[in-house]
C-alpha positions in Angstrom: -26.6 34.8 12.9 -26.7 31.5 10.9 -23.5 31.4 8.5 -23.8 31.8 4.7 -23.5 28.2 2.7 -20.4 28.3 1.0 -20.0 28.3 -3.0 -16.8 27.2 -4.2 -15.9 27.8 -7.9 -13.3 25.5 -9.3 -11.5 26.3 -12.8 -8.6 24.9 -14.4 -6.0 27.4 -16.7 -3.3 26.6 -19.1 -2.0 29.5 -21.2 -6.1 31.6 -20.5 -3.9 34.9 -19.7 -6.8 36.5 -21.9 -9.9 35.0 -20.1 -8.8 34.8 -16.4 -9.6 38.4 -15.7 -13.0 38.6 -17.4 -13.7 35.3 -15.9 -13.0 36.6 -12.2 -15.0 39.9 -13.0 -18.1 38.0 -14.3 -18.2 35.4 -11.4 -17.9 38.5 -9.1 -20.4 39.9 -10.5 -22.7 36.9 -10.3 -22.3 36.2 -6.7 -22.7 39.8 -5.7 -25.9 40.8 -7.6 -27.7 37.1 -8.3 -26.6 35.2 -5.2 -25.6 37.4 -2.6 -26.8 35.2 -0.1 -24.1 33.1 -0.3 -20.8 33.1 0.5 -18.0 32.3 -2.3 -14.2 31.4 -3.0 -13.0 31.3 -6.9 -10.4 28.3 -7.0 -7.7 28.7 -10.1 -5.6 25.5 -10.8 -2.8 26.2 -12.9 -1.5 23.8 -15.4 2.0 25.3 -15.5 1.3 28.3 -17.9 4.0 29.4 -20.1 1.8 32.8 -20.1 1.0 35.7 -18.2 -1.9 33.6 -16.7 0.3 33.2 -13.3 1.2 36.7 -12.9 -2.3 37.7 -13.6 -3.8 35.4 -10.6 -1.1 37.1 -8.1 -2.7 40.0 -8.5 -6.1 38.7 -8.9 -5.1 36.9 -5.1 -3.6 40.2 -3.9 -7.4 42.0 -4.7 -9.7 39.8 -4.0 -9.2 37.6 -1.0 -12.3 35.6 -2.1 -9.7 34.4 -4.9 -7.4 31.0 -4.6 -4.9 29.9 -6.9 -2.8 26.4 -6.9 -0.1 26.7 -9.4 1.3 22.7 -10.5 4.8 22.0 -10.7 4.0 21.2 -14.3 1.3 20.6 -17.1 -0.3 17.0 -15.3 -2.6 16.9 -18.0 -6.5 17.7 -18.2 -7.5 15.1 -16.2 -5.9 14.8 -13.2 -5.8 18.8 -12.2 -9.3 19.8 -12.5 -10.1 16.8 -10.2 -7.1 17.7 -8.2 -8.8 21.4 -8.0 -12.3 19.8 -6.7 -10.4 17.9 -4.0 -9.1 21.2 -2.6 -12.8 22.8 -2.4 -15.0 22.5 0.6 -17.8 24.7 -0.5 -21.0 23.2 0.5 -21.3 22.9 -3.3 -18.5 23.0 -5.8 -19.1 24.3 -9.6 -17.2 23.4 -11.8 -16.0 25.3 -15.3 -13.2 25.6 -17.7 -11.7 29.5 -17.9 -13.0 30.1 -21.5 -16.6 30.9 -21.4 -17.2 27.7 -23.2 -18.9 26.5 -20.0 -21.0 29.4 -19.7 -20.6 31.2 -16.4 -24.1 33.5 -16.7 -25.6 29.4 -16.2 -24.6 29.3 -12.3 -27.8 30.8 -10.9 -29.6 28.3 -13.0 -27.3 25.7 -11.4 -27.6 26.5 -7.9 -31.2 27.3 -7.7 -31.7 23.4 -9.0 -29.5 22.6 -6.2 -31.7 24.4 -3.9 -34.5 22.2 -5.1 -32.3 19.0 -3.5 -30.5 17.6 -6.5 -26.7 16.7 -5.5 -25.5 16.8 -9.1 -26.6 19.1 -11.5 -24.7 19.4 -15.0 -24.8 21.0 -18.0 -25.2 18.8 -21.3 -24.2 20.0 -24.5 -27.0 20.4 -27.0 -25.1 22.5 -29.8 -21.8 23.1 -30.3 -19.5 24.9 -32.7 -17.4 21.8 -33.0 -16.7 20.5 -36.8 -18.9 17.6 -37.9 -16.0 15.5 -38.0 -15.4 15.5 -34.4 -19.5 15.8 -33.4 -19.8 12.8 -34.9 -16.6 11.0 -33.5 -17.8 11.7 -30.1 -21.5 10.5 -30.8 -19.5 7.2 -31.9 -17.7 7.0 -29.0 -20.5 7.9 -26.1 -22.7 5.2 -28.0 -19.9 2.5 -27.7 -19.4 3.4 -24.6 -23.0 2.6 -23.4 -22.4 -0.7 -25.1 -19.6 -1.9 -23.5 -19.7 -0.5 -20.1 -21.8 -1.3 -17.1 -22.3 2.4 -16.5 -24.5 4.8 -17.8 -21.7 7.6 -19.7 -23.0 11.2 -19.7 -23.2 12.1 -23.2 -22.4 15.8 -24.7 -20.6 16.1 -20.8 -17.6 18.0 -20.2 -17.6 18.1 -16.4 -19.3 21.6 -15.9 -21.8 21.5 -13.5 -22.6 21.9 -9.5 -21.7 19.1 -7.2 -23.0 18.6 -3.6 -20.2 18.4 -1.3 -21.7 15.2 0.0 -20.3 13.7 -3.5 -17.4 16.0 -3.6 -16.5 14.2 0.0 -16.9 11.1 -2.2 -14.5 12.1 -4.8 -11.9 13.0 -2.3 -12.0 9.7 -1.0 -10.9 8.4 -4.4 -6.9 7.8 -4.5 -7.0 7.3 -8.7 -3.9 8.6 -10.4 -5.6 8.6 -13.7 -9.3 10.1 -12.5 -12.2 9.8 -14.7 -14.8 12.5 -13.5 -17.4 11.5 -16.2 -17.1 7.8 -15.3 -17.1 8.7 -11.3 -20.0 10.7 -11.8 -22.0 7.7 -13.7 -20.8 5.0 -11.5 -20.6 6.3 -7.6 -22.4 10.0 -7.8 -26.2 10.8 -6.8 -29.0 11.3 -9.1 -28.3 13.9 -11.2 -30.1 16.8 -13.5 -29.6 18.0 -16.5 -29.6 21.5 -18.0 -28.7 21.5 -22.2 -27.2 24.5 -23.0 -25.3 25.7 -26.6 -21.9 25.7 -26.0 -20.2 29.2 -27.2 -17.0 29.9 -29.0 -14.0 30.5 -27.2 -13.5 34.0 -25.6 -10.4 34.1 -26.2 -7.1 32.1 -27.0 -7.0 28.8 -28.5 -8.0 25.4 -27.4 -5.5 22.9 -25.9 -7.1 20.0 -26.7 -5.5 17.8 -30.0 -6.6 14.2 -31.3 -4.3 12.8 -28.7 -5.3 14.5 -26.0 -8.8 13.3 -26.5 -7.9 9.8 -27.6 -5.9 9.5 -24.3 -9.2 10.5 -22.4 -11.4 8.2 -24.9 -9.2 5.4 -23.8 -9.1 5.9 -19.8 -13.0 6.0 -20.1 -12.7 2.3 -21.7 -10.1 0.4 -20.1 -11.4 2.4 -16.8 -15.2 1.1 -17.2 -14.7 -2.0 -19.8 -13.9 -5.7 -19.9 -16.5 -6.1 -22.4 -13.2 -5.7 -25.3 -10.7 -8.2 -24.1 -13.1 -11.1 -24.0 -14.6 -9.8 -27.4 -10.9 -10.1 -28.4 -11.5 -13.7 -26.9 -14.5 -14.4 -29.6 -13.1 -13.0 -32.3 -10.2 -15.6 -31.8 -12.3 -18.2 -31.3 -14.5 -17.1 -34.2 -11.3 -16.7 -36.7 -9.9 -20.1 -35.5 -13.8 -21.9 -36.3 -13.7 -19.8 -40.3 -10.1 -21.0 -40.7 -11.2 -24.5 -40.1 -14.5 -24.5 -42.2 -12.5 -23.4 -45.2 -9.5 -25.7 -44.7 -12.4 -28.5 -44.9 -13.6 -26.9 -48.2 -10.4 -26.4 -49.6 -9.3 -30.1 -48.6 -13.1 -31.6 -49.9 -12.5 -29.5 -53.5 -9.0 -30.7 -54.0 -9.6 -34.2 -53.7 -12.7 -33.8 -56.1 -11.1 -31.8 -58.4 -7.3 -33.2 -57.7 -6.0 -32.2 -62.0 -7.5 -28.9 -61.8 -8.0 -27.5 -58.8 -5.5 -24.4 -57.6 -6.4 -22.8 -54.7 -3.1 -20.2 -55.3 -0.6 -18.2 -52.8 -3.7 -15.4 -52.7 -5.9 -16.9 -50.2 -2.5 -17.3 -47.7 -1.7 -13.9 -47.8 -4.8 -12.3 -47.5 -5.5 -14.7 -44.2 -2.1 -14.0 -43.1 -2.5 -10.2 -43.5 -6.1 -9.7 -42.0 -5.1 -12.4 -39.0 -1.9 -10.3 -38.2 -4.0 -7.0 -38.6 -6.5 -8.6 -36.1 -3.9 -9.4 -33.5 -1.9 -5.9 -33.8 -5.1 -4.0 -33.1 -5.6 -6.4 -29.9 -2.4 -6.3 -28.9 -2.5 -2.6 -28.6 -6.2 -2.6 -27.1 -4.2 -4.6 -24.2 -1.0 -2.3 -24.5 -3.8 0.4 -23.3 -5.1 -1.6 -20.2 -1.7 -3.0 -19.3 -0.6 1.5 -19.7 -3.6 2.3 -17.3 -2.7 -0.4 -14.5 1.0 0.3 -14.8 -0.5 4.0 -13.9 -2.1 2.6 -11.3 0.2 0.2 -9.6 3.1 3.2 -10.2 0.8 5.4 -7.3 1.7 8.6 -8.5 0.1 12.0 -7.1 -2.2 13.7 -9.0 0.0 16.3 -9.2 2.3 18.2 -6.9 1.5 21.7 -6.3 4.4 24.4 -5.8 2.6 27.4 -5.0 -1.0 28.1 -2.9 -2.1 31.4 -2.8 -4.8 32.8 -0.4 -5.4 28.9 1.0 -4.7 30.4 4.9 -7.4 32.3 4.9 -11.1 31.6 4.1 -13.7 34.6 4.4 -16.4 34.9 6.7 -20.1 35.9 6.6 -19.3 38.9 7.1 -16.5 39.3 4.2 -13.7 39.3 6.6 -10.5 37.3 6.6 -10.3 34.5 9.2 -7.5 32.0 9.9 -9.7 29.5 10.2 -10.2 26.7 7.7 -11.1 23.5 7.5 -8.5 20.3 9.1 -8.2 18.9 5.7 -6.7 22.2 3.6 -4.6 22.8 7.0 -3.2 18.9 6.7 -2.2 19.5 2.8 -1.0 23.4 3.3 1.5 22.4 6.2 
């Protein structure tokens, strides 16, 4: 008998003790009565919880062999785990979601059916969200720089839910990038992709993790990630200021000497050109700050993160929903 094609869920926690369960229940749910034709593995990387979230996926593990957990050493930030997590799947596709019901799990039918269809990517794009207007707006700002100054196409409204062929999840695994940008990867190295808009929901439960530096620190990878377009606009500005300066040096120098009794061009004029040209050149200075940050990153070759606990990783199940020690050479390599 042919095998099932495996479906392997990826999901990064920190501090979700309240959604993990109903999260596990509903995905069971889904694969058993909507897609039962396939086989499936629920990954859970942990972002060193301070909560019961850890406790609750030991005994989620214990129940339900078809769940995984990989518990971090500590919080590596949400970047670098939930690409982490998608390295450690070998699904012949991987979904992606966050544990909150944000990303809304009822959407994976939906997901895998375009799949079927032969699209390697398919992701969900936010077309409503119960954000402020504040931040909507901030982030329509940033996307739409983002597409000027880059050579990539950015996903807008993206958060990284979707379903990925494993032939680009092989692609990402290939990838040795400290500081990961999925939405950039995707954009830049991944397949043709589909789109399905969906309204974001509410939180289940618990409260977001995310805070305006959080975001800003993704905002900025994005850029100095995807962008040279800045540093030599930092190069025309100079030049530009440097041409101004020298235009109105001639007109100061052309109205003194026609009006030499009179004329008084004041302190005011210095100060405000010192002032504005020392504002220029901090906010350029820090622009490069950030690039020199993300190669220093780079160059330091740091792990994504280090893992110090796998649970249910020695077994995989089989068509038949029994346990079997076999798995694929590359979870064997990173398990022993």
């Amino acid at each position: 008998m042919e095998r099932k094609k495996l479906l392997s869920v990826v999901i990064p926690t920190f501090n979700e003790e309240e959604n993990v369960g109903p999260m596990t229940e509903t995905l069971v749910h889904i694969f058993e009565n909507e897609l039962p034709e396939y086989d499936y593995e629920i990954i859970y990387i942990d972002n060193h919880s301070k909560d019961r979230t850890r406790q609750l996926l030991r005994k989620q593990c214990e129940e339900n062999k078809h769940v995984k957990a990989i518990f971090n050493a500590r919080n590596f930030g949400q970047m670098r785990s939930p690409v982490h997590g998608l390295k450690q799947a070998y699904g012949d596709a991987v979904l992606r979601l966050n544990a909150d019901f944000q990303d809304p799990p009822e959407m994976i039918p939906q997901l895998v059916r375009a799949w079927e269809q032969g699209s390697k990517i398919v992701i969900g794009i936010k077309n409503k969200t119960s954000e402020g207007r504040i931040m909507a707006w901030m982030r329509k700002i940033y996307y739409k720089l983002l597409r000027k100054i880059t050579d990539i196409g950015h996903i807008e409204n993206f958060t990284g839910f979707g379903l990925y062929d494993k032939a680009f999840v092989d692609v990402v695994r290939g990838i040795d990038d400290p500081m990961p940008y999925l939405r950039g990867m995707i954009a830049e190295l991944g397949y043709d992709y589909e789109t399905i808009p969906y309204d974001r929901p509410n939180r289940r439960a618990g409260k977001s993790k995310n805070n305006f530096y959080s975001l800003y620190d993704v905002a900025m990878t994005g850029i100095t990630a995807y962008s040279k377009v800045i540093l030599r606009f930092a190069t025309f500005i100079g030049f530009g200021i440097g041409a101004l300066s020298f235009l109105v040096a001639i007109v100061y120098f052309i109205l003194k000497l026609i009006h030499w009794d009179w004329f008084r061009s004041g302190i005011a004029p210095l100060v405000i050109g010192v002032f504005f040209l020392g504002g220029v050149e901090l906010f350029f200075i820090g622009l490069l700050g950030e690039y020199i940050l993300a190669i220093n990153q780079r160059v330091l070759h740091r792990p994504l993160v280090v893992e110090e606990e796998r649970l249910n990783f020695e077994t995989t199940i089989d068509k038949n929903g029994q346990k079997s020690s076999e798995q694929p050479e590359e979870i064997s390599n990173i398990v022993n």
